[in-house]
C-alpha positions in Angstrom: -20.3 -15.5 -50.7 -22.4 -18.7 -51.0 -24.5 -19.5 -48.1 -22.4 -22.4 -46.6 -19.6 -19.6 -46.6 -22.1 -17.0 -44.4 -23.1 -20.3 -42.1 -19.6 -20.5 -41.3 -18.8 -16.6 -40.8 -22.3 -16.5 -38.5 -21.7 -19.7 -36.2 -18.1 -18.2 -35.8 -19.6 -15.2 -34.7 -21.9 -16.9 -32.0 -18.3 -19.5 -31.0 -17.6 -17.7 -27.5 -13.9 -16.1 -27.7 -12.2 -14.2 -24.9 -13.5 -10.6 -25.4 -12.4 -6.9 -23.7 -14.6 -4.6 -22.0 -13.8 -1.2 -20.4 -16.2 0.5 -18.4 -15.4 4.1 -17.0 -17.6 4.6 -13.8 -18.3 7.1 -11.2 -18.0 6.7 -7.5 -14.7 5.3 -6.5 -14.0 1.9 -5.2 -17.6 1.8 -4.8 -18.7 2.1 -8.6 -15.9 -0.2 -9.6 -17.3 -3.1 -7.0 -20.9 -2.7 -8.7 -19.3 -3.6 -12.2 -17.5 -6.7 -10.3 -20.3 -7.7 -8.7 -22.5 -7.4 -11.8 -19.4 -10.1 -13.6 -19.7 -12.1 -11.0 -23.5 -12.2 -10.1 -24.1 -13.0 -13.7 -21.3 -15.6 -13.8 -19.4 -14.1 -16.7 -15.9 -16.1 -16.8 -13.8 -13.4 -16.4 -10.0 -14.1 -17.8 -8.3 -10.9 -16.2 -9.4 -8.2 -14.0 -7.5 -4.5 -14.3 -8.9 -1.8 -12.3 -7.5 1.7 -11.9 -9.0 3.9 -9.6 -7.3 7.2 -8.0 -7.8 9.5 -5.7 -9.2 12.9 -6.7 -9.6 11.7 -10.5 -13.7 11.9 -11.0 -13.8 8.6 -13.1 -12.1 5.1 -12.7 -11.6 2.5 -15.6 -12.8 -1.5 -15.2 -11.1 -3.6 -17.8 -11.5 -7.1 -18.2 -11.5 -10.3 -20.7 -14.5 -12.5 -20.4 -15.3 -15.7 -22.3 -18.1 -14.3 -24.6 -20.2 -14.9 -27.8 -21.0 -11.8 -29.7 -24.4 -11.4 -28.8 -23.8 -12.1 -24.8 -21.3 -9.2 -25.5 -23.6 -6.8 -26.6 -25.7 -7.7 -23.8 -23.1 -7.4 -21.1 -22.6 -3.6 -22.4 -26.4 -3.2 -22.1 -26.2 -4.2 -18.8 -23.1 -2.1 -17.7 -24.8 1.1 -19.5 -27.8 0.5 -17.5 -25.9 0.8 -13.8 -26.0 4.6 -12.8 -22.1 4.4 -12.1 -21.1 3.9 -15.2 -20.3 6.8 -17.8 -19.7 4.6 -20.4 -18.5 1.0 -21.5 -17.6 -0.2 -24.7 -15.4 -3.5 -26.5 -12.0 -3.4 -27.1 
């Protein structure tokens, strides 16, 4: 691959594109309103919003599809992993 070819492939890597995230977090309807909050206090622009939460079950899943580049993507999972809700979090 020539250089102008591996420009292209790393600016379309950096072009913001509508992205999933799952988190699976601890606490209820409280842990899942932490993850919101952290979308929306960072002003991520959030496409869709699924969240499952049920009674007895230990963890509930936050799913969403923000408008993201790849590296504001690996930062939003930085930041969800951070939270002491979450269990995990991961793309896709």
């Amino acid at each position: 691959m020539n250089s102008t070819a591996q420009a292209r492939v790393n600016d379309a890597a950096e072009f913001p594109t509508y992205r999933a995230v799952v988190a699976h977090v601890t606490g209820g309807l409280d842990g899942v309103l932490r993850v919101v909050t952290l979308l929306r206090g960072r002003v991520y622009r959030v496409r869709d919003l699924e969240v499952e939460v049920r009674e007895g079950v230990v963890e509930s899943r936050v799913g969403c599809t923000a408008l993201l580049t790849s590296g504001e993507i690996e930062m939003l999972l930085a930041r969800l992993r951070r939270m002491p809700s979450v269990v995990s979090a991961e793309h896709g």
